[in-house]
Residue frames as qw, qx, qy, qz and C-alpha x, y, z in Angstrom:
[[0.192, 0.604, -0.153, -0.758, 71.72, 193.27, 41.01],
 [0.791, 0.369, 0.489, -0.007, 69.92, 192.33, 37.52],
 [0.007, -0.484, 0.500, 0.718, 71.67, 191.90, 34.64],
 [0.761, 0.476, 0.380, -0.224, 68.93, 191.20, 31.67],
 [0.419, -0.191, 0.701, 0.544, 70.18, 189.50, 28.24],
 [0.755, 0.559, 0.158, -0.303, 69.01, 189.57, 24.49],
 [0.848, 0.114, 0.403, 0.325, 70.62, 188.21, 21.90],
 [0.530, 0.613, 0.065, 0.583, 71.96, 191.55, 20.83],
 [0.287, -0.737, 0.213, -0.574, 72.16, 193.73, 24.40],
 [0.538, -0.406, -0.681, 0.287, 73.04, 193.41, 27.96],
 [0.072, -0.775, 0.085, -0.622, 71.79, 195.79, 29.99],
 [0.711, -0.179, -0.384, 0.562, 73.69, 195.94, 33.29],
 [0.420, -0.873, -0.222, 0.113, 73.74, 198.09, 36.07],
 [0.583, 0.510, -0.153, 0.614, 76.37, 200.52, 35.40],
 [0.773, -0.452, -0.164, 0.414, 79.51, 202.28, 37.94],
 [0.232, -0.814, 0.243, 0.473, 82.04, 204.74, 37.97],
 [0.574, -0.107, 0.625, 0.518, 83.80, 203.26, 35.53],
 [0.353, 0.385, 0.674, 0.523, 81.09, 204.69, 33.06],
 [0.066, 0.873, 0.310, -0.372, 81.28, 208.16, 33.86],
 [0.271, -0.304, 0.482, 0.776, 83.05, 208.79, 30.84],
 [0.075, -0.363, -0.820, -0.437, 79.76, 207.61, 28.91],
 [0.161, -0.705, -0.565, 0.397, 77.59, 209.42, 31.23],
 [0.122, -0.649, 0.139, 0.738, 79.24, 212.81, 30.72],
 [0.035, -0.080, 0.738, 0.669, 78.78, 212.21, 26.71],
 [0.267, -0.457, -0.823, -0.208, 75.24, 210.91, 27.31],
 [0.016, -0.667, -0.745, 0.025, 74.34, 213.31, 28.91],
 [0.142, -0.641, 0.104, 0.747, 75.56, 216.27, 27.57],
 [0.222, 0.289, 0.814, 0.453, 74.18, 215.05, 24.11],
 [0.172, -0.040, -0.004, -0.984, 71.82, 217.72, 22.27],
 [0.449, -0.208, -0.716, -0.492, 69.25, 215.31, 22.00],
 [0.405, -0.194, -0.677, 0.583, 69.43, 214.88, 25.85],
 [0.243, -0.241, -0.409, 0.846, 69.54, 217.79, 26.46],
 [0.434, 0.060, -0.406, -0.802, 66.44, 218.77, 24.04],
 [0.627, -0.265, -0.516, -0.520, 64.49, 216.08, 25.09],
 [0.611, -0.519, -0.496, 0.332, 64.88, 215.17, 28.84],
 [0.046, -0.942, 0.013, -0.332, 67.29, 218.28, 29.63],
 [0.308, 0.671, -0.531, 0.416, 70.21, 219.84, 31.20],
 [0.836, -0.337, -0.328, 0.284, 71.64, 217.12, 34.28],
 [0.073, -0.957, 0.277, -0.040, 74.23, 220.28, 34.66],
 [0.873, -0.260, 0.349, 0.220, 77.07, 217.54, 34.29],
 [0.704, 0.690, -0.161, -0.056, 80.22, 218.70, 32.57],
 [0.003, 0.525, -0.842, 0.125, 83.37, 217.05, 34.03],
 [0.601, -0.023, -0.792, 0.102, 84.29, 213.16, 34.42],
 [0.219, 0.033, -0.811, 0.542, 83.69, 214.13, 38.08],
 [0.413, 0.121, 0.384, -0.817, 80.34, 215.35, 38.05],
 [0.669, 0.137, -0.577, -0.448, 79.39, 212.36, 35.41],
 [0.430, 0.088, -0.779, 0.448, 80.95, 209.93, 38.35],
 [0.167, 0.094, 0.658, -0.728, 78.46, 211.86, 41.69],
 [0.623, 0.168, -0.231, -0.728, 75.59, 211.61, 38.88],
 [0.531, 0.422, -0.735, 0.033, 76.36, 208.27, 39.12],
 [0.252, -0.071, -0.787, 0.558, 76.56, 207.62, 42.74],
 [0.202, 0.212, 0.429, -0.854, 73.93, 209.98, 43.63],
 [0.540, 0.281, -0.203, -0.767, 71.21, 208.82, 40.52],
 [0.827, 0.143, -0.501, -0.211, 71.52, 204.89, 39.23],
 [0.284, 0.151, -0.769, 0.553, 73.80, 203.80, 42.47],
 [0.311, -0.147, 0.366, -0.865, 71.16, 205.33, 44.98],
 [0.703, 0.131, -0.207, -0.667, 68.44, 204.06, 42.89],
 [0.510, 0.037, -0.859, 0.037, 69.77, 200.38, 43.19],
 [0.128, 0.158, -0.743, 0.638, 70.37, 200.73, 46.94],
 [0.420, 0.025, 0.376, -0.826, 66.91, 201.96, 47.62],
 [0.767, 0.219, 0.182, -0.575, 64.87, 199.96, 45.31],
 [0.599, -0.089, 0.764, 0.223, 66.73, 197.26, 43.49],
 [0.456, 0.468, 0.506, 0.564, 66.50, 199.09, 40.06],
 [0.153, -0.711, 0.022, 0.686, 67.38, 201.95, 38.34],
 [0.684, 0.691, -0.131, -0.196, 68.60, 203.05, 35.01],
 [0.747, -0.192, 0.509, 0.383, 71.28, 200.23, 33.19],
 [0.002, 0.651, -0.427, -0.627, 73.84, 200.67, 30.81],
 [0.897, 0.342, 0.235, -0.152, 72.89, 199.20, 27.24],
 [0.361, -0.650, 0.557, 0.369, 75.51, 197.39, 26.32],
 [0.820, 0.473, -0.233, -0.220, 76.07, 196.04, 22.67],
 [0.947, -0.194, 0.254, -0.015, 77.16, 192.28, 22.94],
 [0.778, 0.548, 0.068, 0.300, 79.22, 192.54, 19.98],
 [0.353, 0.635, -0.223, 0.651, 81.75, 195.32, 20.77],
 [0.550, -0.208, -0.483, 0.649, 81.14, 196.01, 24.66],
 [0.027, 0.273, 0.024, 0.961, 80.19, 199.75, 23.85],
 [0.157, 0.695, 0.566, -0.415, 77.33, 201.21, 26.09],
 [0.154, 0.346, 0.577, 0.724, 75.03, 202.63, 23.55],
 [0.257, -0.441, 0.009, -0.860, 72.66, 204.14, 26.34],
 [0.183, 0.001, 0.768, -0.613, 70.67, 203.69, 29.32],
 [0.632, -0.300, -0.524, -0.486, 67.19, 202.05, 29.60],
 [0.188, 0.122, -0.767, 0.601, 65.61, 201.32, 33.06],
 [0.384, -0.579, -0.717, -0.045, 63.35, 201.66, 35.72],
 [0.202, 0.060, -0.408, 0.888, 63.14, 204.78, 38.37],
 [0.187, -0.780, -0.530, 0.276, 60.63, 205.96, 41.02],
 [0.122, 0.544, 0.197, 0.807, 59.83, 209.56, 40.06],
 [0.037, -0.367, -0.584, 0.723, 58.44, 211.23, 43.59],
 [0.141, 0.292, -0.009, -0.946, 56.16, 212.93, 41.18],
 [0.641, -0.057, -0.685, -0.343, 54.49, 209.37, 39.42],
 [0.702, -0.303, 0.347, -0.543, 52.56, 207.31, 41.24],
 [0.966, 0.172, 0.144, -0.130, 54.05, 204.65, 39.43],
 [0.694, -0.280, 0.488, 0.449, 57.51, 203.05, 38.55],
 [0.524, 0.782, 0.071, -0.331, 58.44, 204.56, 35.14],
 [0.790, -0.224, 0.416, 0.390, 60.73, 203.63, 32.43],
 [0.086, 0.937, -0.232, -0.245, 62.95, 205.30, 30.40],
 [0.804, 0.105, 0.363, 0.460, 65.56, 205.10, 27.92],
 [0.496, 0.836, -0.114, -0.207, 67.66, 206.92, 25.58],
 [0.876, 0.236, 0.207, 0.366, 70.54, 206.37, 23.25],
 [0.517, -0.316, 0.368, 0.705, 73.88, 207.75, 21.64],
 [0.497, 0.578, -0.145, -0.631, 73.58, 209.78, 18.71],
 [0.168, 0.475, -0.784, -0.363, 75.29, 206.32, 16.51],
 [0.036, 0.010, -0.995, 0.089, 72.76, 204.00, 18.07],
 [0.565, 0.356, 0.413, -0.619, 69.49, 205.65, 17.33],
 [0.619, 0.552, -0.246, -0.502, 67.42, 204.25, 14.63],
 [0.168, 0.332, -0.928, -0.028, 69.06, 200.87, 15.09],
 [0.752, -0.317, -0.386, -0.429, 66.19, 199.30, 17.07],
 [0.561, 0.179, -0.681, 0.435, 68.00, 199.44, 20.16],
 [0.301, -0.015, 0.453, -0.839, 65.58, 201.43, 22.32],
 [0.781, -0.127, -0.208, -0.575, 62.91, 199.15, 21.31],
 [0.681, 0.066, -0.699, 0.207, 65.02, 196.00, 21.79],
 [0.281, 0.237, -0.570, 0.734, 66.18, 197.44, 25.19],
 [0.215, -0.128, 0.540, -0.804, 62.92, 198.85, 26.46],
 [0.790, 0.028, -0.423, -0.443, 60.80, 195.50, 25.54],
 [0.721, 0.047, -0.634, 0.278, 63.20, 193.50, 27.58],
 [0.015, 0.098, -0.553, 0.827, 62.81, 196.10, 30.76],
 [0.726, -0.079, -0.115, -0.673, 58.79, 195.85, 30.24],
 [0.806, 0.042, -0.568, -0.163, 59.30, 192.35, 30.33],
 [0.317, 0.084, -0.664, 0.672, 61.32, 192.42, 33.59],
 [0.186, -0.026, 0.081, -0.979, 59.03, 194.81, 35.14],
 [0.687, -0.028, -0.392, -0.611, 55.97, 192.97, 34.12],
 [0.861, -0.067, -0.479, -0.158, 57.17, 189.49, 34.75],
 [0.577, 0.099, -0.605, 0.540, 60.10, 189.48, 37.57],
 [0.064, -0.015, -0.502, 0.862, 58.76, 192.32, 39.56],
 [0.105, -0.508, -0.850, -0.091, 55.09, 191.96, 38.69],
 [0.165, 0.238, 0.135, -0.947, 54.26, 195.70, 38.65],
 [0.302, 0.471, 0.818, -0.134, 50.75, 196.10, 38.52],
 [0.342, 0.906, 0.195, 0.158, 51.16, 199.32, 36.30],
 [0.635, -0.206, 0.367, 0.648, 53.95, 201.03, 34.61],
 [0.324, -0.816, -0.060, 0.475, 54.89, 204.23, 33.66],
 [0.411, -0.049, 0.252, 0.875, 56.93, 206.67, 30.81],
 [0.236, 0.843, 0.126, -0.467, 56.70, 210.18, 29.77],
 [0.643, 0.116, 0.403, 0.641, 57.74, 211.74, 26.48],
 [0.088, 0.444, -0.034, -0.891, 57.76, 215.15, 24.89],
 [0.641, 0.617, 0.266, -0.371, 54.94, 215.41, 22.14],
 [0.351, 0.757, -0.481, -0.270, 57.85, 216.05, 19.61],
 [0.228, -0.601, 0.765, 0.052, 59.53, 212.99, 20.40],
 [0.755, 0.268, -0.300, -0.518, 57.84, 210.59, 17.84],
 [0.518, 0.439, -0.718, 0.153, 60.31, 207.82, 18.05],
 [0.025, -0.115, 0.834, -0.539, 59.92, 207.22, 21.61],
 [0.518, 0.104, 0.116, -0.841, 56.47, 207.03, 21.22],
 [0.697, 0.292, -0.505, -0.416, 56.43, 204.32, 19.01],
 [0.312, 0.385, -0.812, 0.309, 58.66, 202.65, 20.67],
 [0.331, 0.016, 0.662, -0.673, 56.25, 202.91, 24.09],
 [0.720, 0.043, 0.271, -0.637, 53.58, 201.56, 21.90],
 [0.764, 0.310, -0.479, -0.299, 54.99, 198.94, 20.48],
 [0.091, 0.176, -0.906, 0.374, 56.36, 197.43, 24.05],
 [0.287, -0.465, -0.835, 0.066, 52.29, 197.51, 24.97],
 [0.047, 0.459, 0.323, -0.826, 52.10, 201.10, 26.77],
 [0.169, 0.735, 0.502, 0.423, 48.94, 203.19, 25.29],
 [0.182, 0.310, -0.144, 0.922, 48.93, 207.19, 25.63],
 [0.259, -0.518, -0.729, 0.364, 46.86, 208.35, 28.51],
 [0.027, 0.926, 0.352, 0.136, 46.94, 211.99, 28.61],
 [0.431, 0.696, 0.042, 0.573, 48.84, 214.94, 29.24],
 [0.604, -0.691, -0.279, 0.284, 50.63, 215.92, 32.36],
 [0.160, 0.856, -0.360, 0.334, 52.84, 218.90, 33.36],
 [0.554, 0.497, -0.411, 0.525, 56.64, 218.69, 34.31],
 [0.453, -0.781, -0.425, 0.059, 56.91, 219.56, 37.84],
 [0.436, -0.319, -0.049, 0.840, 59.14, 222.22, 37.25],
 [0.266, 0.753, 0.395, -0.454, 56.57, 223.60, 35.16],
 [0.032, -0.542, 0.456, 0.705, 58.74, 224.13, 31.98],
 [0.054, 0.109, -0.882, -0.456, 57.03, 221.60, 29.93],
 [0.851, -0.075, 0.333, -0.398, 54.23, 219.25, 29.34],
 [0.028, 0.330, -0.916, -0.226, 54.62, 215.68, 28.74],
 [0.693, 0.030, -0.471, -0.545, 52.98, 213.11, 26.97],
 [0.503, -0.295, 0.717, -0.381, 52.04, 210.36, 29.85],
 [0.583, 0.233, -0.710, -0.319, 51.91, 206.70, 29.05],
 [0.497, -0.227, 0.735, -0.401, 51.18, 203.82, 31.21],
 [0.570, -0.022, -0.772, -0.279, 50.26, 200.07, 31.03],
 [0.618, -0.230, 0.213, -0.721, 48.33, 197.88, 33.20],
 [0.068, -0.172, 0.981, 0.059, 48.90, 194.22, 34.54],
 [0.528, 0.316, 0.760, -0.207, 45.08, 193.29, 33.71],
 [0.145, 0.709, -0.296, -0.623, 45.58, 195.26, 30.39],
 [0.953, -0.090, 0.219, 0.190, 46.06, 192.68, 27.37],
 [0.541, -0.608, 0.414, 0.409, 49.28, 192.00, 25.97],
 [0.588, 0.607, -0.322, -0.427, 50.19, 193.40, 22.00],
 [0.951, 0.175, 0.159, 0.197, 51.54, 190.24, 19.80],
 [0.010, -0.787, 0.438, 0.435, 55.75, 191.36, 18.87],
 [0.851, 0.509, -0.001, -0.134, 57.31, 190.61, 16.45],
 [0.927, -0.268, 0.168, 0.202, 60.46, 189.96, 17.92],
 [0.737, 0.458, 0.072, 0.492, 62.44, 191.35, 14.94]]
């Protein structure tokens, strides 16, 4: 199982142990406004979300979504990953945060260093994320790891559209800036 470093994060395949965080994370309004309702409101349905979502996801494919952990204190501040979508044709990545850790540059930090996996360890040859139109922030974020906007797809539950991103290993590669 990977556990990727940065000099302010580790993200790390997260367990039972962190279905307390789960159940916060994803009962957040922001969550639940911008990805939506997981129906998860007890430690024990944060715990089969768990087993049955980022566990699975290892087993089957050897990535999933990891907890971002802040080096300094230990706290998971949020998830960032990978995940097969049966509905993409492509691996997609994803991320979101605590309300106390947005605006920190920790979803950029986090989902620069999963591009970079992705890219370089697993050599996907294209790569995936969605976002709601509203959701500015992620946006940036997706274009400042390299992703460019593609076009507009619907939800397959039909409640939404989403804004569809996507990179490309013959694609070239933006200049960061590290900071």
């Amino acid at each position: 199982m990977i556990v990727l470093h940065t000099e302010r994060l580790t993200l790390r395949p997260l367990d039972q142990r962190d279905a307390a965080f789960m159940l916060e994370l994803l009962n957040d309004p922001e969550w639940l406004r911008l990805i939506g309702d997981r129906q998860v409101r007890t430690l024990d349905d944060a715990a089969r979300y768990i087993e049955d979502h980022m566990l699975a996801s290892y087993r089957q494919h050897g990535f999933g979504f990891y907890g971002i952990e802040i080096n300094a204190s230990g706290v998971l501040a949020g998830l960032c990953g990978l995940v097969k979508r049966d509905w993409l044709d492509h691996i997609d990545l994803g991320y979101a945060l605590l309300p106390a850790w947005r605006g920190k540059g920790i979803a950029r930090e986090a989902a620069q260093t999963m591009f970079h996996y992705a890219r370089d360890t697993l050599r996907l040859p294209r790569l995936l994320a969605t976002t709601r139109s509203y959701n500015h922030g992620s946006q940036k974020v997706l274009e400042y790891i390299g992703m460019q906007y593609e076009r507009d797809i619907p939800h397959p539950d039909g409640s939404r559209m989403l804004m569809l991103y996507s990179w490309q290993a013959d694609q070239a590669q933006p200049q960061l800036d590290h900071a």
